[in-house]
C-alpha beads as a LAMMPS data file, in Angstrom:
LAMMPS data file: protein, C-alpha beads

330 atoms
329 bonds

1 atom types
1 bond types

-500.0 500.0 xlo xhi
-500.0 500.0 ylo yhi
-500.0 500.0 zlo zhi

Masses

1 110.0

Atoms # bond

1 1 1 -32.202 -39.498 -368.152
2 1 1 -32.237 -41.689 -365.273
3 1 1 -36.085 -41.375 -364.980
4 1 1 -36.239 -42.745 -369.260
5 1 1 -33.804 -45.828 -367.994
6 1 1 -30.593 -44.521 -368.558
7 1 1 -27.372 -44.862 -366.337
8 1 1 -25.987 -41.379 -365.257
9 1 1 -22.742 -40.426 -363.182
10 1 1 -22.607 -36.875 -361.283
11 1 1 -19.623 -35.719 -360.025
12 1 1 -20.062 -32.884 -357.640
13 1 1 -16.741 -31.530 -357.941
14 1 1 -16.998 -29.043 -354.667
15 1 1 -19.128 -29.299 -351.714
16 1 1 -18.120 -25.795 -350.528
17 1 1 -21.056 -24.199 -352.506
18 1 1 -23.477 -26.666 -350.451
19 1 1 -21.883 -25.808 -347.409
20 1 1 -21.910 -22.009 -348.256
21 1 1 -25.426 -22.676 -348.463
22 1 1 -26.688 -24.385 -345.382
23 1 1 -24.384 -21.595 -343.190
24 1 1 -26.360 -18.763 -345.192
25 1 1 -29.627 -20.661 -344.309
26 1 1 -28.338 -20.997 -340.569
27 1 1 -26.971 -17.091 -340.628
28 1 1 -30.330 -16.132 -341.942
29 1 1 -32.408 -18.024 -339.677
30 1 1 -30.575 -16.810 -336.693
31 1 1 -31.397 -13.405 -337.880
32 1 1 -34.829 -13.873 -337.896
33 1 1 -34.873 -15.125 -334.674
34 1 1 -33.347 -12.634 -333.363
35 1 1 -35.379 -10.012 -334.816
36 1 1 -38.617 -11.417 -333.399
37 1 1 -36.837 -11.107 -329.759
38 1 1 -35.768 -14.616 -329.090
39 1 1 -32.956 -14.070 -326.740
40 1 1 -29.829 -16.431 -328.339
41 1 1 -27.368 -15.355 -325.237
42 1 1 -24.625 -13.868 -327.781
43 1 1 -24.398 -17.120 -329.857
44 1 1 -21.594 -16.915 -332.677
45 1 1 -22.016 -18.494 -336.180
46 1 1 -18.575 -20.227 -335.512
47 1 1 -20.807 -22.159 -332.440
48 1 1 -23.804 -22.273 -334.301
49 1 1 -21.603 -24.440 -337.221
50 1 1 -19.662 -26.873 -334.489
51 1 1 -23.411 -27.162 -332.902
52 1 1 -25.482 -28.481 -335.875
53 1 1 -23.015 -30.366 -337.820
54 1 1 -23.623 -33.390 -336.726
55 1 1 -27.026 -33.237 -337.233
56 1 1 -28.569 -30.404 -339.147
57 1 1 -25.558 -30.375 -341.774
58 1 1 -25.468 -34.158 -342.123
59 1 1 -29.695 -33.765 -342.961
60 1 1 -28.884 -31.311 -345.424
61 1 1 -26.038 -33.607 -347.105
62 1 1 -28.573 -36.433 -347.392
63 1 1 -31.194 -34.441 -349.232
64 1 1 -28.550 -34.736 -351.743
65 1 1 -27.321 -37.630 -351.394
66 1 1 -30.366 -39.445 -350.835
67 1 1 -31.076 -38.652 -354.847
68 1 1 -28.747 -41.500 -356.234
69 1 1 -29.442 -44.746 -356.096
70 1 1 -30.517 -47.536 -358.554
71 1 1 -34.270 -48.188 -359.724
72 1 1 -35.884 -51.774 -360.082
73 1 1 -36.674 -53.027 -363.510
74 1 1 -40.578 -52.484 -362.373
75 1 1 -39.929 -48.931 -362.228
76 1 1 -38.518 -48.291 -365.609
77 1 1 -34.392 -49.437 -364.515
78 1 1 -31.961 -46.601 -364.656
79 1 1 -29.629 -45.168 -361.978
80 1 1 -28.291 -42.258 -360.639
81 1 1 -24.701 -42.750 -359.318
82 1 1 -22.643 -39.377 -357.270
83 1 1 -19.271 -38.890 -356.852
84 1 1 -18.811 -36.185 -354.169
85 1 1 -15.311 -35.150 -353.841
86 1 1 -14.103 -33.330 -350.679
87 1 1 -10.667 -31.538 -350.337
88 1 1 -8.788 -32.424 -347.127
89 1 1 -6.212 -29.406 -346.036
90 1 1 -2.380 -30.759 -346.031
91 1 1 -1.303 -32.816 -343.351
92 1 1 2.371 -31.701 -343.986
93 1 1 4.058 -28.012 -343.401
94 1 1 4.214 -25.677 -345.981
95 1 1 7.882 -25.990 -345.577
96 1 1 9.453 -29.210 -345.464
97 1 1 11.491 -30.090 -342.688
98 1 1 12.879 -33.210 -340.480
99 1 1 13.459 -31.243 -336.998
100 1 1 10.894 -32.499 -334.665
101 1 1 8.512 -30.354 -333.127
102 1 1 8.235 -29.560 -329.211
103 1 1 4.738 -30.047 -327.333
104 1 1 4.414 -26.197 -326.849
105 1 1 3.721 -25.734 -330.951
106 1 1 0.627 -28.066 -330.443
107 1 1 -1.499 -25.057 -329.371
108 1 1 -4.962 -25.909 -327.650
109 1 1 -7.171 -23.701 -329.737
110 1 1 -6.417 -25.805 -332.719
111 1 1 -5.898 -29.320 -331.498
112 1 1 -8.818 -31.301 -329.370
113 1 1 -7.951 -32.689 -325.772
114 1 1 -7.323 -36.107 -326.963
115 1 1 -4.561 -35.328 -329.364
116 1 1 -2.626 -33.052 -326.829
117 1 1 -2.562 -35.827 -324.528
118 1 1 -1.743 -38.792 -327.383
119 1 1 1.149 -35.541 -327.998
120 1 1 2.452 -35.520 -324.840
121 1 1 2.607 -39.363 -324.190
122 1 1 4.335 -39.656 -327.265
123 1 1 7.401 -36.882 -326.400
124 1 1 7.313 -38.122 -322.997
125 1 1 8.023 -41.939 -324.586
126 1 1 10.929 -40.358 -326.291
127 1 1 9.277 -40.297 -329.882
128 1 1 10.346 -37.239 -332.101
129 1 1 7.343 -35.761 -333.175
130 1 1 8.871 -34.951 -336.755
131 1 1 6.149 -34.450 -339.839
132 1 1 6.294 -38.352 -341.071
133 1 1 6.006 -39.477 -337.589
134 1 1 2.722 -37.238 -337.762
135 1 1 1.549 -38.031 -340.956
136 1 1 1.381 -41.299 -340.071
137 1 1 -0.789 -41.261 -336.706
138 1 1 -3.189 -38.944 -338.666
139 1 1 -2.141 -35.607 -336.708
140 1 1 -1.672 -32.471 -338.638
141 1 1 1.795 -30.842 -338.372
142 1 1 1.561 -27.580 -336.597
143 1 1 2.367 -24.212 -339.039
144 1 1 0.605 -27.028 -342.027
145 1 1 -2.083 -26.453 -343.880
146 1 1 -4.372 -28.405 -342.020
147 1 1 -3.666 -27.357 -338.584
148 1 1 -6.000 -24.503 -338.702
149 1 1 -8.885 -25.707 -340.571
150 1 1 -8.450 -29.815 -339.493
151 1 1 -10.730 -30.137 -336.981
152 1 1 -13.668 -28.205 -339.270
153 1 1 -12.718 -30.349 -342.342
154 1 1 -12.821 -33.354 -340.483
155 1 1 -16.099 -32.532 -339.476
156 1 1 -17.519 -31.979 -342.705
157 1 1 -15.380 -34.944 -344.225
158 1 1 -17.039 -37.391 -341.539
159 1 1 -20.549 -36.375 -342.524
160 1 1 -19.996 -36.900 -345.865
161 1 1 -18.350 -40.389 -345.089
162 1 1 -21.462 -41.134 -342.542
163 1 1 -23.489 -41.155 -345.337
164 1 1 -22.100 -42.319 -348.536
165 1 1 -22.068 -46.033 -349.964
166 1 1 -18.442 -45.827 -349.724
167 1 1 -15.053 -43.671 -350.149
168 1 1 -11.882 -43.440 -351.604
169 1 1 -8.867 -41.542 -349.916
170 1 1 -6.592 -40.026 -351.601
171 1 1 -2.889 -39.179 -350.332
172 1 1 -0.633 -36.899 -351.282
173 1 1 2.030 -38.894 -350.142
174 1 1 1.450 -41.734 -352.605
175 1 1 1.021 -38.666 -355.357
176 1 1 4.801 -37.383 -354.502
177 1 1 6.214 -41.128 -355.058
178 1 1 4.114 -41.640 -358.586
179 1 1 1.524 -44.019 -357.367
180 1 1 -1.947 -43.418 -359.715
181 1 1 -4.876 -43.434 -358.614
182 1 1 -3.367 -42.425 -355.360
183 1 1 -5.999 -44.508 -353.159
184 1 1 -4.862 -44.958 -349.345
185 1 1 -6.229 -48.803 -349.181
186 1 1 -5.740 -48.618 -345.524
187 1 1 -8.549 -45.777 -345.377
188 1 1 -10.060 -45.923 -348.152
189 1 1 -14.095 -48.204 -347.889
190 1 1 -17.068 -50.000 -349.874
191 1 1 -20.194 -50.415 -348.003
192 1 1 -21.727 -52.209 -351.270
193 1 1 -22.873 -55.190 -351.188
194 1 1 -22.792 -55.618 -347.241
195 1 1 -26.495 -56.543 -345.477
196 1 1 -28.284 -59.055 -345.147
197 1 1 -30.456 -59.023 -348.215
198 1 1 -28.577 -61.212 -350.219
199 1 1 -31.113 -61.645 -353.133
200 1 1 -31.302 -57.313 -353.457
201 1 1 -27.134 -57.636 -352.754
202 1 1 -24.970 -55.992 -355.682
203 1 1 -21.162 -56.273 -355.898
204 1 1 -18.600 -53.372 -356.448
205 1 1 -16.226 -55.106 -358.725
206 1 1 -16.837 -58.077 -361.485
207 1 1 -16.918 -61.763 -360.752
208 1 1 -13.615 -62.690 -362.095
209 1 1 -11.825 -59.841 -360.638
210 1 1 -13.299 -61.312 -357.005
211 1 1 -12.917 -64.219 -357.786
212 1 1 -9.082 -63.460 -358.547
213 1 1 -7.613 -61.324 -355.831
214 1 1 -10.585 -61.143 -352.723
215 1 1 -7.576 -60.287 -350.413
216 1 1 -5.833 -57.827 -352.453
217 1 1 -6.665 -54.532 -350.442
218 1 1 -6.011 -56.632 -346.975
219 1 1 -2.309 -57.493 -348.932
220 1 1 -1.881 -53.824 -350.083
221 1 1 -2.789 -52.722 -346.520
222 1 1 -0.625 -54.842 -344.610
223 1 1 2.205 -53.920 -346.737
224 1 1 1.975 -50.183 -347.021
225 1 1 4.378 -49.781 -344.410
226 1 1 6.830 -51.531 -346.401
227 1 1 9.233 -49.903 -348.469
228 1 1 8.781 -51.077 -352.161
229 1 1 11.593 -49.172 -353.929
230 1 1 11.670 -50.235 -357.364
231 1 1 15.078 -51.373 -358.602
232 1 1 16.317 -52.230 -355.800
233 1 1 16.821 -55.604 -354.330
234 1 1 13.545 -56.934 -352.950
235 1 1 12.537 -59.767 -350.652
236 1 1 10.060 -61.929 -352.612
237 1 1 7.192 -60.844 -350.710
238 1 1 8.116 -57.208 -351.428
239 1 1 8.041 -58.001 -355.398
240 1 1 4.813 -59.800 -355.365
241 1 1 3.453 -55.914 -353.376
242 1 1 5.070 -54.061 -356.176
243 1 1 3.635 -56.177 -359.254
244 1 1 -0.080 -55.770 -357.310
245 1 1 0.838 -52.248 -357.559
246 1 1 2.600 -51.734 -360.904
247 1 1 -0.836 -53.457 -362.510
248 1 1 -3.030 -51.253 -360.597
249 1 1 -0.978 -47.943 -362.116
250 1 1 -3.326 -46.400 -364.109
251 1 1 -2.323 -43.315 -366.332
252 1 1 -4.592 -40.488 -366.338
253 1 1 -7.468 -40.171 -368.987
254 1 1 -6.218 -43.908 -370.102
255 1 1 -9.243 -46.845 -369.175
256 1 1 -8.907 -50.500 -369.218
257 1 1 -11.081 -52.955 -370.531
258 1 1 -12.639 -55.817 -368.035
259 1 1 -10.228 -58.095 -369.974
260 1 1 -7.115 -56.191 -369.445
261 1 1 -7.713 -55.974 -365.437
262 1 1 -8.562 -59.226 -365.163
263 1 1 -5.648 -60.675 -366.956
264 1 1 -3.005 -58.375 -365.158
265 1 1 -4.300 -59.117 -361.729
266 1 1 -4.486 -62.789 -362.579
267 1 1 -0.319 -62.428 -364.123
268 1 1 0.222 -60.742 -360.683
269 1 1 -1.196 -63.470 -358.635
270 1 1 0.685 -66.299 -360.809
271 1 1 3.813 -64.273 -359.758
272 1 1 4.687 -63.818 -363.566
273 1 1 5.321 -59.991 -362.290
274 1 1 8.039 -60.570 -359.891
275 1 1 10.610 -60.084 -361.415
276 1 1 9.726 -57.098 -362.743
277 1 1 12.626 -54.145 -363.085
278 1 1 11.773 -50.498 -363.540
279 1 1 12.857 -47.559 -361.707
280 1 1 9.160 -46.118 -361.544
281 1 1 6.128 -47.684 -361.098
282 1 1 4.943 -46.395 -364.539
283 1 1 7.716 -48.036 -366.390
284 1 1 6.888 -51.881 -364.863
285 1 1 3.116 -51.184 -365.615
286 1 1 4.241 -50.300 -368.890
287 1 1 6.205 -53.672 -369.368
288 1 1 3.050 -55.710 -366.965
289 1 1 0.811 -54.722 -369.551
290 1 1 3.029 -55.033 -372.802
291 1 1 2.722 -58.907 -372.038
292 1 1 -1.273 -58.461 -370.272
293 1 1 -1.901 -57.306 -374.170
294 1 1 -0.282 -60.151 -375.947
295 1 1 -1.929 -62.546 -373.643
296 1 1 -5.285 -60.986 -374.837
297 1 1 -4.470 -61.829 -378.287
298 1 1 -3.994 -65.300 -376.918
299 1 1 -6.362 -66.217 -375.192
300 1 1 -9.437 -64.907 -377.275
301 1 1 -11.675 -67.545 -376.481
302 1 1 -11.697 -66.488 -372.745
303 1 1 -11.495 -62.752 -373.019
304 1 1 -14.825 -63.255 -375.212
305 1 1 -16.352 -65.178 -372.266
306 1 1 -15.431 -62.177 -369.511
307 1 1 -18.055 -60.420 -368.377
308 1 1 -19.490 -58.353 -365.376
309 1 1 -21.143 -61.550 -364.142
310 1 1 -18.506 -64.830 -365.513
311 1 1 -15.764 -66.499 -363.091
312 1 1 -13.158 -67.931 -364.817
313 1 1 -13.801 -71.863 -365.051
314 1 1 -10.376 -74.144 -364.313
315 1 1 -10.151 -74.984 -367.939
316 1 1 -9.821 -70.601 -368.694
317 1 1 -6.969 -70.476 -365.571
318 1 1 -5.232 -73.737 -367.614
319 1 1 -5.297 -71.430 -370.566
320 1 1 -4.473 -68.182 -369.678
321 1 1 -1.506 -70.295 -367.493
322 1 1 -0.182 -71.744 -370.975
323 1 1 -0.655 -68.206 -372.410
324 1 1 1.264 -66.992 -370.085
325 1 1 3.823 -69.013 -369.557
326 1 1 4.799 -69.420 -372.956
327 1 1 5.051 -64.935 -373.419
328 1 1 6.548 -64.656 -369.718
329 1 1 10.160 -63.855 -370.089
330 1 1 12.916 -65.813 -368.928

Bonds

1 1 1 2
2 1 2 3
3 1 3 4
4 1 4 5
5 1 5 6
6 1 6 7
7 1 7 8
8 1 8 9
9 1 9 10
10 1 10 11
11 1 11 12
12 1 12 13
13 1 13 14
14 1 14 15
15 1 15 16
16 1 16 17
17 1 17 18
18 1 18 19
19 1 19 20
20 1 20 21
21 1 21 22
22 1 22 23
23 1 23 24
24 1 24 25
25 1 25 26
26 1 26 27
27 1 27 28
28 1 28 29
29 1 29 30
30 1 30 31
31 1 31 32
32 1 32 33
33 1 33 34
34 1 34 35
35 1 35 36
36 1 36 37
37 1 37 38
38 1 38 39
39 1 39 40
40 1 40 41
41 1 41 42
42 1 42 43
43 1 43 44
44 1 44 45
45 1 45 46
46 1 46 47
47 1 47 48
48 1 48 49
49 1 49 50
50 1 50 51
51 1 51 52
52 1 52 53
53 1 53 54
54 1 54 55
55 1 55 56
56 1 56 57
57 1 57 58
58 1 58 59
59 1 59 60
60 1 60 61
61 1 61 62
62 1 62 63
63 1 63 64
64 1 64 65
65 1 65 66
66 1 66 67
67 1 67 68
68 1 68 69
69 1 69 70
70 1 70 71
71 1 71 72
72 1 72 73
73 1 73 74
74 1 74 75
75 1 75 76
76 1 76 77
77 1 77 78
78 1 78 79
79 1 79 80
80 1 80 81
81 1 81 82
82 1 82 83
83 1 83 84
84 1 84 85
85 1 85 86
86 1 86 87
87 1 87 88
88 1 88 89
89 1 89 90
90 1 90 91
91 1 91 92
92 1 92 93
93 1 93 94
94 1 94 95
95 1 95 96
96 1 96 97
97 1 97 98
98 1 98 99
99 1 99 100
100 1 100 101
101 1 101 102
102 1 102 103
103 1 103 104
104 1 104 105
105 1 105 106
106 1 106 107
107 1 107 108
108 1 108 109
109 1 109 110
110 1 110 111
111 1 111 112
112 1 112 113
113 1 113 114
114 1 114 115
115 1 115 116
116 1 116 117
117 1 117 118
118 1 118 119
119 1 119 120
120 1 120 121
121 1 121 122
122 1 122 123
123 1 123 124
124 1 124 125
125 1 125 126
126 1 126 127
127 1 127 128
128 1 128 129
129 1 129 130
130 1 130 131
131 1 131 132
132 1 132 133
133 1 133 134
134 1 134 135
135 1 135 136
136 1 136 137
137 1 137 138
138 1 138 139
139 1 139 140
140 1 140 141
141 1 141 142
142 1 142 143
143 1 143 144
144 1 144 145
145 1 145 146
146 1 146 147
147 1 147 148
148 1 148 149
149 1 149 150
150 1 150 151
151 1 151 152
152 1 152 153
153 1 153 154
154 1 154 155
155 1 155 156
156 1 156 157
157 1 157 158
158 1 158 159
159 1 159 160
160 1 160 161
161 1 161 162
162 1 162 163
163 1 163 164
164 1 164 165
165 1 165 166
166 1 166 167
167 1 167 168
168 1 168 169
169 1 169 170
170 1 170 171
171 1 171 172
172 1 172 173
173 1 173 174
174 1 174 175
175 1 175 176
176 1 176 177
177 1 177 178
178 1 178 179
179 1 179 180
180 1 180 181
181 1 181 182
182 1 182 183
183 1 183 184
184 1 184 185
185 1 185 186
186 1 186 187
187 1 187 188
188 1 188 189
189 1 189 190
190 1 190 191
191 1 191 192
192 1 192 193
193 1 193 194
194 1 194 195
195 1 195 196
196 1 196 197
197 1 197 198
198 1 198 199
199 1 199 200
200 1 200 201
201 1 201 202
202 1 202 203
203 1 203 204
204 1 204 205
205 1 205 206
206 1 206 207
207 1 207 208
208 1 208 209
209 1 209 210
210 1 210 211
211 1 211 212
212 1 212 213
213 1 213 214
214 1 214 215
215 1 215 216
216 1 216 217
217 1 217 218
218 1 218 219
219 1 219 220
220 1 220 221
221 1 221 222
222 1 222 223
223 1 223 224
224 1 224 225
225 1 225 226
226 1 226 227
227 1 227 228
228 1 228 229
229 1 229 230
230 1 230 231
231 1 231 232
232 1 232 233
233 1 233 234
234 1 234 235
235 1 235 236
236 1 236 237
237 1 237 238
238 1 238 239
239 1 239 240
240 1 240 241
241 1 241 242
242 1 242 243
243 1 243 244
244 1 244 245
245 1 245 246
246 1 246 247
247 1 247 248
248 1 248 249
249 1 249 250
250 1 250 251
251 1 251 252
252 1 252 253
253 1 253 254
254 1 254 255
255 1 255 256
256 1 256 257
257 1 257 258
258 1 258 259
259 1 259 260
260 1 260 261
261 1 261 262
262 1 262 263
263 1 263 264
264 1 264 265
265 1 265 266
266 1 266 267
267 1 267 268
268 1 268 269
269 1 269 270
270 1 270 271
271 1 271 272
272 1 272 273
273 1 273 274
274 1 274 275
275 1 275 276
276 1 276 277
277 1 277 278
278 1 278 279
279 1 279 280
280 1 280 281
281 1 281 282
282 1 282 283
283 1 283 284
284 1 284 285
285 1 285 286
286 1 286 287
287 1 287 288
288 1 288 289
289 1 289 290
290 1 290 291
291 1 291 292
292 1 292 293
293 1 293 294
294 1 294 295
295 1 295 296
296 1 296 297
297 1 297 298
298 1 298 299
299 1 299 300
300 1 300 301
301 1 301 302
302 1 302 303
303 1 303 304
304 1 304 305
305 1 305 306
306 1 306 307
307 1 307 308
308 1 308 309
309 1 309 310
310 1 310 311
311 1 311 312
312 1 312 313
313 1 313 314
314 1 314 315
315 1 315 316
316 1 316 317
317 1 317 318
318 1 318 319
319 1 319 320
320 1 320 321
321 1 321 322
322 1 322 323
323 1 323 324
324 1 324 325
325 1 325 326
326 1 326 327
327 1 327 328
328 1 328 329
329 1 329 330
């Protein structure tokens, strides 16, 4: 398809197939070594893994990778875009609980050097190592999920990272308090459109929406630390965080239109979201875009005009202002 011109979107679902792979390749190649009488001094496969992946596994990714891309118009056009997702074990115990844990449960064979010591300077400063305090530093909680297989996921997560255009993080932590897509802003990265080749230089998002809000992951980040509790009583820059956030809810299986984004972020960015009262996320997007909807039927001179490509002129602004302004509610 993408050879005829077409546009085409894999999503490779489960990388653990690949990875079963390339250790069967490494298991089998070890064998033959060592039936020709190479002497490998009692190397284990465990070794052999922590040995080549940061080189031999991250060559295998890319023969993978490397397949996607975009092709010129002199080559027939098309593209070939991959979505690779990657599981990363729980940071947080099987068991919920706020007792904090002592330096003894950090145990050596599962934690590097570095994080024992960054464990110890922490107790010894009086911190309580509980599993939010952990969570937040990145450090698996011992008896979790992730303690035991961390350090090998991490691995594998990094080489993936290393070599992809970009990534989006997912946390369960913004899953548990309703927030969809759960994307971590703070970890989460585009590498498109970065270089120095501005004339071969495509952008991840459309004109107006960058035009709009270029600092809106820099304002998510900064505030993600700060608790947005909706319904309660909010300083102003904490409801100007949660109307960014209530238009970026997105139910699943539900797409937006260019149109719709771009007017929502816009209503966010006039402030005409502040005052919005729900006691879920999902129930101010709901209201955000009841009024996003009506100012589409308002304004249908402009939403004709949005494109991929179009910023929004001062005389569009001027009229999706009036639109607004005369739907906002009192």
């Amino acid at each position: 398809m993408r050879d005829a011109g077409e546009h085409v979107c894999v999503v490779v679902d489960d990388l653990q197939v690949l990875r079963s792979l390339w250790q069967f390749m490494q298991a089998t190649e070890l064998k033959m070594y060592s039936e020709e009488g190479l002497d490998l001094g009692g190397i284990e496969e465990s070794t052999i893994r922590d040995d080549a992946a940061g080189s031999e596994l991250r060559t295998f990714y890319s023969s993978v990778i490397e397949r996607a891309g975009a092709r010129s118009a002199a080559t027939g056009g098309g593209s070939l875009t991959m979505l690779m997702i990657v599981r990363k074990p729980s940071m947080y115990p099987d068991a919920g609980t706020s007792a904090a844990f002592p330096v003894e449960a950090f145990e050596p064979v599962v934690y590097p050097k570095a994080t024992l010591e960054r464990v110890r300077l922490l107790a010894a400063g009086g911190v309580q190592l509980t599993s939010a305090v952990l969570a937040k530093l990145g450090i698996s909680s011992p008896g979790s999920q992730g303690s035991s297989g961390m350090l090998a996921a991490r691995k594998h997560i990094d080489e993936c990272i290393s070599l992809a255009d970009g990534h989006l993080l997912l946390d369960e932590r913004l899953v548990r308090a309703g927030v969809s897509p759960a994307i971590d802003v703070r970890a989460s990265l585009s590498r498109i459109g970065l270089g120095k080749a501005v004339a071969l230089r495509v952008t991840p998002m459309a004109a107006a929406i960058r035009q709009i809000a270029p600092r809106l992951r820099l304002e998510l980040a900064v505030a993600s630390d700060t608790p947005t509790i909706a319904g309660a009583v909010m300083t102003a820059t904490e409801q100007r965080v949660f109307a960014w956030r209530a238009v970026l809810q997105q139910p699943l299986g539900r797409p937006r239109t260019l149109a719709q984004s771009v007017l929502a972020l816009f209503c966010a960015r006039a402030g005409y979201f502040d005052s919005l009262h729900a006691k879920s996320l999902d129930g101010a997007s709901a209201k955000a875009y009841q009024l996003v909807d009506a100012m589409v039927a308002a304004a249908p001179a402009v939403v004709a005009r949005l494109g991929p490509d179009y910023e929004l002129s001062a005389a569009d602004e001027a009229a999706l202002h009036d639109a607004g302004g005369a739907l906002h509610p009192a």
